[in-house]
RODO-2510 file (C-alpha; in nm, 4 decimals, decimal comma):
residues 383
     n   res          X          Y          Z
     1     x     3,1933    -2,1772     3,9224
     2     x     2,8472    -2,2140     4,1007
     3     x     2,7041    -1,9574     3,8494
     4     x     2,8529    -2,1306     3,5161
     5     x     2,6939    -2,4279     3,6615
     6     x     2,3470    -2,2319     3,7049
     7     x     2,3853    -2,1303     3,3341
     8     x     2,4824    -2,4794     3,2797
     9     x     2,1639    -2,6162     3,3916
    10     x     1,9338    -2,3298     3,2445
    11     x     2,0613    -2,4333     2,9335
    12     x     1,9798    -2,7548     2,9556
    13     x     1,6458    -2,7216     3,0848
    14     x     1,5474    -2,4708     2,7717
    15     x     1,6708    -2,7775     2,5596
    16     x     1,4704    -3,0362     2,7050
    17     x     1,1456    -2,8171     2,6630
    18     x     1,1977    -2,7127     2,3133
    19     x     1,3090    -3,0594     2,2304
    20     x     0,9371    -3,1986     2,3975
    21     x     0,7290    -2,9214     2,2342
    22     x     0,5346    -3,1521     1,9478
    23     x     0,6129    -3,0124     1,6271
    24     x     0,2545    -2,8154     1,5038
    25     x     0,1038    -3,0100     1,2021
    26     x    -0,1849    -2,7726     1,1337
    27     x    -0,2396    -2,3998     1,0850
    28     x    -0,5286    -2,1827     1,2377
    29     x    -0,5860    -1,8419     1,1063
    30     x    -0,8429    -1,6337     1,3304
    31     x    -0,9523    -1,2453     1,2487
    32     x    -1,2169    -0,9841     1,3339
    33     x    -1,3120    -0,7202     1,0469
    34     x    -1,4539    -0,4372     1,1888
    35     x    -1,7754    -0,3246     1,0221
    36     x    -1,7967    -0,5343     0,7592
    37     x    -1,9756    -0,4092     0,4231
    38     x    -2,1326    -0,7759     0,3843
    39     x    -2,1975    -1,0233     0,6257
    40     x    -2,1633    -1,3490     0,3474
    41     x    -1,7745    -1,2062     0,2427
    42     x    -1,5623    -1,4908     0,1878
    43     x    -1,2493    -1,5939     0,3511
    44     x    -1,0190    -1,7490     0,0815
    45     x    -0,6365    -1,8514     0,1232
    46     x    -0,4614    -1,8695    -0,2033
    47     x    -0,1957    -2,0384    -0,2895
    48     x     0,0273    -1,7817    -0,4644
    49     x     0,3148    -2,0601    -0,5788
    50     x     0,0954    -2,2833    -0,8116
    51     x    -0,1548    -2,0141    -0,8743
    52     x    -0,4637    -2,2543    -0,9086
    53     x    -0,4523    -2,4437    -0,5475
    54     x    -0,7447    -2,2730    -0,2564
    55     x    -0,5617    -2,4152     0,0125
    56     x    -0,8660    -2,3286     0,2691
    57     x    -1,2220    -2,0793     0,2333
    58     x    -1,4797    -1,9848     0,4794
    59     x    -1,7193    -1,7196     0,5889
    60     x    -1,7340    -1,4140     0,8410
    61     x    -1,9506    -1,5360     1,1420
    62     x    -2,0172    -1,2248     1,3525
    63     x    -1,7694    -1,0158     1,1906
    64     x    -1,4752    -1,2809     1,2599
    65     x    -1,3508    -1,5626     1,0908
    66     x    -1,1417    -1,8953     1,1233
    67     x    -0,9694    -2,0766     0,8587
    68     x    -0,7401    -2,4415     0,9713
    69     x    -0,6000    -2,6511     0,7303
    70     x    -0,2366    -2,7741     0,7240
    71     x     0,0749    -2,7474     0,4758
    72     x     0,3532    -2,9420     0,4038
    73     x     0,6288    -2,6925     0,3287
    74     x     0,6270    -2,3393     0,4098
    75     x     0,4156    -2,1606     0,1070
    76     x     0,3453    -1,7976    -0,0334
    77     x    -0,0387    -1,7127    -0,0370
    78     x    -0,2675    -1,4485    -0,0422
    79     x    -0,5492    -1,4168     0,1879
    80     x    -0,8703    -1,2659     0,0669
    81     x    -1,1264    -1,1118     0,2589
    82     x    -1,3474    -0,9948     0,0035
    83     x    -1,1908    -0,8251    -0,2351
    84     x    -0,8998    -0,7089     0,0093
    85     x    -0,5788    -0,9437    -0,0191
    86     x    -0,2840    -0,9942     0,2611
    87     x     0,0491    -1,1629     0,1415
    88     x     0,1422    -1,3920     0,4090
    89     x     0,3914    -1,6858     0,4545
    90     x     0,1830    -1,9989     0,5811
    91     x     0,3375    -2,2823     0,7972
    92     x     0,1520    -2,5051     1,0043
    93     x     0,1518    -2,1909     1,3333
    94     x    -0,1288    -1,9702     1,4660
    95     x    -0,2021    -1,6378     1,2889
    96     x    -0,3919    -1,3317     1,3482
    97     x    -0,5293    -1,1074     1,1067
    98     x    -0,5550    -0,7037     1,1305
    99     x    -0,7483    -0,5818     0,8686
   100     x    -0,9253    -0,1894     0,8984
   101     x    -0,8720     0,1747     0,7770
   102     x    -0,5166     0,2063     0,8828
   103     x    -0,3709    -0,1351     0,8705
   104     x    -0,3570    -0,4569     0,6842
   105     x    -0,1048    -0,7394     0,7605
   106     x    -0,1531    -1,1181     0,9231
   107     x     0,0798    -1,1744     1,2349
   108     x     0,1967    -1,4635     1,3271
   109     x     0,4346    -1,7630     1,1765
   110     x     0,7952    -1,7528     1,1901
   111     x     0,9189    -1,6800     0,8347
   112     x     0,6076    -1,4757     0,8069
   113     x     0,7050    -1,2281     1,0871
   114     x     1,0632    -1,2021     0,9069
   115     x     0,9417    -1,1303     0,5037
   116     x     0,6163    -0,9266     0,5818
   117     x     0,7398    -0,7696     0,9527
   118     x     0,7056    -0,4166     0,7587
   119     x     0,3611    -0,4089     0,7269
   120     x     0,3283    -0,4004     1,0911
   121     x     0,6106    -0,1093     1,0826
   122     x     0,4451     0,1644     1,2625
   123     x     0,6588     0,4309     0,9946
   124     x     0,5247     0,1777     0,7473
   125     x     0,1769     0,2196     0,8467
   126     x     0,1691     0,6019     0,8820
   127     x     0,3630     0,6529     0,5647
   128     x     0,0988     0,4194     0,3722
   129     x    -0,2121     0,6152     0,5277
   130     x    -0,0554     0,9425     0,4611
   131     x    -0,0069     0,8568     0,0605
   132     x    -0,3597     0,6731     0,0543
   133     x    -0,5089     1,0305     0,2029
   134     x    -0,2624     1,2366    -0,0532
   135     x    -0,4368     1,0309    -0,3431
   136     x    -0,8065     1,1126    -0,2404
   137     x    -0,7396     1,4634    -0,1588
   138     x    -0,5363     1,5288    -0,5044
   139     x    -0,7257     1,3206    -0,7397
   140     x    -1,0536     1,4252    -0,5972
   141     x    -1,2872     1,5755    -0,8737
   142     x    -0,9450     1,6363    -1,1096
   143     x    -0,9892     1,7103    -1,4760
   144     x    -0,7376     1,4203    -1,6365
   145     x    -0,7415     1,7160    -1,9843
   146     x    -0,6110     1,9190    -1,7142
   147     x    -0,2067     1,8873    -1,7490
   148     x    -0,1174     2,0833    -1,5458
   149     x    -0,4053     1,9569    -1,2567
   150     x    -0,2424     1,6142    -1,2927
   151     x     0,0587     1,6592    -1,3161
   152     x     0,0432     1,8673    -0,9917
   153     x    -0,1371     1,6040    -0,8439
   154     x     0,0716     1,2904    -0,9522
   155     x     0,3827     1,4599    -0,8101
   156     x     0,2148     1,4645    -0,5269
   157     x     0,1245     1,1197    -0,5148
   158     x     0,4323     1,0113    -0,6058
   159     x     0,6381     1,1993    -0,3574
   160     x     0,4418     1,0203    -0,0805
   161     x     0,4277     0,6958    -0,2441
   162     x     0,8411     0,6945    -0,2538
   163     x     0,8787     0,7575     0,1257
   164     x     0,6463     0,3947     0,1664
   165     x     0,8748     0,2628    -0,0748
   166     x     1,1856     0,3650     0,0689
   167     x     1,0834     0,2285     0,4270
   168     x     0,9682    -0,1114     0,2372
   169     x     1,2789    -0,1477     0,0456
   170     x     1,5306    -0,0559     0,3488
   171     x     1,3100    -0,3103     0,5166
   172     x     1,4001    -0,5848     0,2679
   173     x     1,7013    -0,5126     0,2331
   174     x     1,8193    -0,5628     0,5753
   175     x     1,6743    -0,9327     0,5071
   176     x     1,8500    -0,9567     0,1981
   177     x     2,2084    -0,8452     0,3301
   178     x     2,1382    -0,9680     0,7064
   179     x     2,2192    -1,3240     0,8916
   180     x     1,8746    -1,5024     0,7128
   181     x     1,7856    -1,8038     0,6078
   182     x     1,7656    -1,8468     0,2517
   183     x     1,4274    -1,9089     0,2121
   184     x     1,3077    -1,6020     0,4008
   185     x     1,5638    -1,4735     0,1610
   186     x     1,4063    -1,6258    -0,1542
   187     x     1,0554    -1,4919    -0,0331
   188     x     1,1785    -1,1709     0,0494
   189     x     1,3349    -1,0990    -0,3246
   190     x     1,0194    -1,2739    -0,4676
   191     x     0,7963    -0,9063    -0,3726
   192     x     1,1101    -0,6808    -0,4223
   193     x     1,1111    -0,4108    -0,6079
   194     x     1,4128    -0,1980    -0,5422
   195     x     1,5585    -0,2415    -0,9182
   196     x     1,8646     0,0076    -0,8648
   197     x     1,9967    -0,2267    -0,6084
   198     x     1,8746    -0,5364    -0,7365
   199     x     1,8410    -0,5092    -1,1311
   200     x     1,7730    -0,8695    -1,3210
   201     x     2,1333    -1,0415    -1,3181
   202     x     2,1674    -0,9547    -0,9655
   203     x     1,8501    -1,1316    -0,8708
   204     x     1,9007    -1,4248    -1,1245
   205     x     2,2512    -1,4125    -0,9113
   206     x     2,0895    -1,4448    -0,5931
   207     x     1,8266    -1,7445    -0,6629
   208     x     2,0576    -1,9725    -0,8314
   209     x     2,3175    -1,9140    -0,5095
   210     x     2,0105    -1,9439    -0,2359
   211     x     1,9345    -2,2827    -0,4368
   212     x     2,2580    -2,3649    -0,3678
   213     x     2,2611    -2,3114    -0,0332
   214     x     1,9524    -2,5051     0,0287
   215     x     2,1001    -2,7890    -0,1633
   216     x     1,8083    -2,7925    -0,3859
   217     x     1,5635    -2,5970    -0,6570
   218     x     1,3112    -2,3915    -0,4482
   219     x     0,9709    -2,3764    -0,6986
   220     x     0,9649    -1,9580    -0,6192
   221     x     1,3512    -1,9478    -0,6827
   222     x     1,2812    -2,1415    -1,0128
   223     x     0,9929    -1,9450    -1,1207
   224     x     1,1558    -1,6166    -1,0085
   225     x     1,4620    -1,7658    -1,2504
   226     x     1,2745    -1,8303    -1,5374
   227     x     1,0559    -1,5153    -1,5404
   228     x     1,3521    -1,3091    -1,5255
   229     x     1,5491    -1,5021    -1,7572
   230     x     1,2770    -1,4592    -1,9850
   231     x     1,2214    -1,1164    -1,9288
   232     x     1,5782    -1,0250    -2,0293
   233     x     1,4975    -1,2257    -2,3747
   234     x     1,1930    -1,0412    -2,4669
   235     x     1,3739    -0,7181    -2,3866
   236     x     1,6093    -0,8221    -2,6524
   237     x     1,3618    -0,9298    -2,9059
   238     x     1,1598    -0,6022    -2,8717
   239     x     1,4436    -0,4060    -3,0295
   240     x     1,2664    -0,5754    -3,3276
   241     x     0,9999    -0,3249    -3,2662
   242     x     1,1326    -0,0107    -3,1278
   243     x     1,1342     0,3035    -3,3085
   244     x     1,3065     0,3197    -3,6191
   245     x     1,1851    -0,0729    -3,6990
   246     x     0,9298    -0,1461    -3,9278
   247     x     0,5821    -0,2930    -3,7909
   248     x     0,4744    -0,5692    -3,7885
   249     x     0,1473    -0,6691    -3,9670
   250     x    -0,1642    -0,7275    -3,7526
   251     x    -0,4732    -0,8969    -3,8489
   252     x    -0,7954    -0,9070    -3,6071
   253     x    -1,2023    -0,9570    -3,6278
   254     x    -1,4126    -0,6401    -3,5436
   255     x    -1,7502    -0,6286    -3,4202
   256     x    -1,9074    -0,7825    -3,7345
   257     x    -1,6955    -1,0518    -3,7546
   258     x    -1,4958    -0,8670    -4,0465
   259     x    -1,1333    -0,8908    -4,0630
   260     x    -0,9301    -0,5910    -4,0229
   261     x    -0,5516    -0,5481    -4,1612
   262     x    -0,3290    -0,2806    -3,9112
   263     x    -0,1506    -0,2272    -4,3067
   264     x    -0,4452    -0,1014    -4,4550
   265     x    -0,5230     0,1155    -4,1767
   266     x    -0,1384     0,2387    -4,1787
   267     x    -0,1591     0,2705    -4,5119
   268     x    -0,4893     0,5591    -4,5433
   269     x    -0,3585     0,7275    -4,2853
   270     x    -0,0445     0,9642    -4,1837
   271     x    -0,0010     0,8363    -3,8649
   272     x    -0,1504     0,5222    -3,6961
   273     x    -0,1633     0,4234    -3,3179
   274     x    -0,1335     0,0539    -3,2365
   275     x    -0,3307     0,0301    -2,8890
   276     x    -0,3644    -0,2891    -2,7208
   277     x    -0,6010    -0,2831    -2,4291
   278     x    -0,8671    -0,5070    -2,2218
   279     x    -1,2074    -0,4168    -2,0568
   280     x    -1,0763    -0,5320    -1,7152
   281     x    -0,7583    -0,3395    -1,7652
   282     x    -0,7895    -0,0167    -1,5657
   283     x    -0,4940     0,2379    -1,6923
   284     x    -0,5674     0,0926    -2,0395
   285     x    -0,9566     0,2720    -2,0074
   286     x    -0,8101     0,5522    -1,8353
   287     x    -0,6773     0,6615    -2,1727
   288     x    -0,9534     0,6886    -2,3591
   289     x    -0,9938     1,0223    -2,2493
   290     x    -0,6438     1,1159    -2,3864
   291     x    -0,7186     0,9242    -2,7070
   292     x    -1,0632     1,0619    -2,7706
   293     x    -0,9219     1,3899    -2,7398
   294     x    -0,6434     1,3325    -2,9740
   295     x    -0,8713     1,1644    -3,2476
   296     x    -1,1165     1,4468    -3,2542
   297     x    -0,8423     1,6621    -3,3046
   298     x    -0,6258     1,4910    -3,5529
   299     x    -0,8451     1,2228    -3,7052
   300     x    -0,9391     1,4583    -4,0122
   301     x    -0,5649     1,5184    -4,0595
   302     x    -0,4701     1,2134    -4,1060
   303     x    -0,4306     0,9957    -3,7411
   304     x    -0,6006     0,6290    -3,6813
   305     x    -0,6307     0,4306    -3,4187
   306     x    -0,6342     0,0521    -3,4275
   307     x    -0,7952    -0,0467    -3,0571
   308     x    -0,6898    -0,4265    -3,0155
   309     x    -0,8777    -0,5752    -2,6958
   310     x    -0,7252    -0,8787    -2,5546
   311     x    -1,0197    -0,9586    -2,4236
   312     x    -1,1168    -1,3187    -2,4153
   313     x    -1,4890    -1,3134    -2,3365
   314     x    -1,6514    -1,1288    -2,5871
   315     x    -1,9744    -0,9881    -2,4105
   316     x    -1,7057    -0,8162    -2,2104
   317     x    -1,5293    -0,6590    -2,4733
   318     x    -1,8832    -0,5534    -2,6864
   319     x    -1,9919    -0,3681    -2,3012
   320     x    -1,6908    -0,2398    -2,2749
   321     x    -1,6862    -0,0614    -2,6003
   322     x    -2,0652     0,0223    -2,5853
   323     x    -1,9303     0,1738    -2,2198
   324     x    -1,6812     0,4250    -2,3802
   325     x    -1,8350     0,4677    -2,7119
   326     x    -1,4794     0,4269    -2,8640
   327     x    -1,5042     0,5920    -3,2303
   328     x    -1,1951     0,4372    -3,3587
   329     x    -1,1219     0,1308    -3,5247
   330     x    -1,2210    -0,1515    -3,2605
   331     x    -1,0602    -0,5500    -3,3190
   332     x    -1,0581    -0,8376    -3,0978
   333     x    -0,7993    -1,1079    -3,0345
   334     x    -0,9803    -1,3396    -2,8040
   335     x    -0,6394    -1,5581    -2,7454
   336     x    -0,5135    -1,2917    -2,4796
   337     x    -0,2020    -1,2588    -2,4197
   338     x    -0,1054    -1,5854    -2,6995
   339     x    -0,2559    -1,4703    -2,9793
   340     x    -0,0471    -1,3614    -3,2489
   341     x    -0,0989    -0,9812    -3,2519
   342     x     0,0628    -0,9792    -2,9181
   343     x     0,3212    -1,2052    -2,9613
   344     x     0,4225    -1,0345    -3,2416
   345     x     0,4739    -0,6876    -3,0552
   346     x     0,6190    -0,8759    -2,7223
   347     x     0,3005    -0,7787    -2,5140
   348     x     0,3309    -0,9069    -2,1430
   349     x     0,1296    -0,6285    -1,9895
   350     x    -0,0803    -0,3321    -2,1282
   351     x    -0,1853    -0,0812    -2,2130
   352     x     0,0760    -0,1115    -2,4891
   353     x     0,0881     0,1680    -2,7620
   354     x     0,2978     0,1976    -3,0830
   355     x     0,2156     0,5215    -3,3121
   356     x     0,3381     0,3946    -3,6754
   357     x     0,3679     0,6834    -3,9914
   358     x     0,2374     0,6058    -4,3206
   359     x     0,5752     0,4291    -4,4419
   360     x     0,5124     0,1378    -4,1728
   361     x     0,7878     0,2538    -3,9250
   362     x     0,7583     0,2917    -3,5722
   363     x     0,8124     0,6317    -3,4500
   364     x     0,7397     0,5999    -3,1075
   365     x     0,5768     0,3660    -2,7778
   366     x     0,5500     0,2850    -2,4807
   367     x     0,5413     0,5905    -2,2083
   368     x     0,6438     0,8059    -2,4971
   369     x     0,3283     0,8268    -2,6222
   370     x     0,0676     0,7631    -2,3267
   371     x    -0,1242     1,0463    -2,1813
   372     x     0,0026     1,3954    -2,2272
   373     x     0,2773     1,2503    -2,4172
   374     x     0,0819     1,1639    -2,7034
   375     x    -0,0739     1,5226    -2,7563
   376     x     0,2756     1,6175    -2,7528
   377     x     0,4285     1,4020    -2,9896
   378     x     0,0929     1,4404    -3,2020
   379     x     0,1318     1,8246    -3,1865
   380     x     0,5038     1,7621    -3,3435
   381     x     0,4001     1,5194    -3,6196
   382     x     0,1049     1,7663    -3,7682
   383     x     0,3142     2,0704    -3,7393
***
């Protein structure tokens, strides 16, 4: 009886110091970075909900930093030191940021610790480092004609980069099955990208019941909702353009200012390849090897190819294609993403590629035709 009493008593001593411990109303974020490149790098947290709000920005003093501020609501941001972003949860706690060669995460914060804990995973860690050395040791002076070289090497890559993926993904999904609240739930699924366990209606599923169980519309559940809701409408829609379908007409400005029709291209030519790219899109310039190499060899038989930048600054776009010396036919649509060429074709992301025969129908896209692929399906065509 004495000891129930004891236990009793603990109890309520534990309650009457949590119940006196103020409530924190600010948030201080403190790091070191060792051996900085530049002295002046900024600090900046971003908030990664409205996409346009700096929440807080500062400057490495001595090779550390320290960033307050406070928040209303717990919030999803991004913390950039230089160029080097951490996803974090913020609440109004105390954080500490490890940033060097071998790891990268922000401790601290309660849902924080609970949606990013596996970045502090040693497994995590060591798995990460091991495919980041893979990569530099594979890639490393590779000939990207050579299809055999990468291939060899991307197998590679990707064979480390699934083991980081599977400890991620096992990570999340003890989150997403386990005794959590529903917004480190709703976080959680937010940066999820197990899609054989969680496809699209599973996750629309899972947002409009976490809503539910918060007893009102979370902004990430909502956004999360609508992206994926859309998603599964332009999926539909592009059946309108798969292969098989006829394409759909195209008209954009090259560099003179002269207007340029995909039909009359499609129609001088055997075969013509739709390519939508951008100067600041990496994998989209990392073709042009492929494609140069596929024009020199089949241009004089008959194959085109109409290079659409969705650039919207043009000096970019002119540098860019004084950069790679492009020989094909180069347009412009300076409305991005908006602009009717890639409306048309349902482009959300590039590089984007449709190869279209003399007839106007689409006979292939997409990964079907990128790389290796193309010299493939190229080599079948000119037979």
């Amino acid at each position: 009886m004495k000891i129930i009493k004891n236990i009793c008593l603990l109890l309520l001593l534990v309650l009457a110091v949590t119940s006196c411990t103020p409530e924190k109303t600010s948030f201080t974020i403190s790091g070191t970075i060792e051996n900085p490149d530049n002295k002046e790098v900024s600090i900046v947290l971003f908030n990664n909900e409205t996409k346009t709000d700096t929440i807080a920005i500062t400057n490495l003093v001595d090779s550390s930093f320290q960033l307050t501020g406070n928040v209303e609501k717990p919030t999803k941001v991004l913390l950039f030191v230089g160029h080097t972003n951490i996803p974090m949860i913020l609440e109004n706690d105390t954080y500490n940021v490890v940033l060097n060669d071998t790891q990268k995460y922000v401790q601290g914060g309660t849902l924080n610790q609970i949606v990013y804990g596996y970045l502090q995973q040693t497994d995590y860690q060591n798995a990460k480092n091991d495919t980041k050395k893979t990569a530099e040791i594979v890639f490393k002076d590779i000939d990207w004609l050579d299809k055999e070289a990468v291939e060899f090497a991307r197998a590679k890559n990707n064979e480390k980069t699934a083991i980081t993926y599977k400890i991620q993904n096992k990570y999340m999904q003890t989150i997403l099955e386990g005794e959590y609240s529903e917004l480190a739930k709703i976080y959680t699924l937010s940066d999820n990208y197990d899609w054989k366990n969680y496809d699209v209606d599973k996750r629309i599923e899972l947002y409009k019941a976490y809503n539910e169980a918060l007893n009102q519309s979370h902004p990430v559940a909502n956004e999360m909702i609508q992206t994926l809701t859309g998603y599964k409408i332009t999926e539909e829609k592009k059946l309108s353009i798969a292969p098989g379908k006829p394409f759909k007409e195209v008209v954009a400005k090259d560099v003179n200012n002269q207007e340029i029709a995909l039909s009359e291209t499609i129609k001088n030519n055997k075969y013509t390849l739709l390519e939508f790219w951008a100067s600041w899109c990496g994998p989209c310039r990392g073709e042009f090897p492929h494609l140069k190499k596929a024009y020199k060899k089949y241009n004089s038989k008959g194959f085109e190819i109409y290079g659409l930048s969705l650039d919207e600054k043009e000096d970019r776009w002119l540098k860019a294609l004084k950069e790679e010396d492009t020989p094909w036919i180069n347009v412009v649509d300076f409305k991005h993403f908006k602009g009717d060429a890639a409306e048309a074709y349902f482009v959300q992301e590039i590089p984007a590629s449709f190869l279209i025969a003399n007839d106007g129908t689409i006979v292939a896209s997409g990964e079907d035709i990128r790389g290796f692929a193309l010299d493939e399906k190229l080599e079948e065509l000119f037979k």
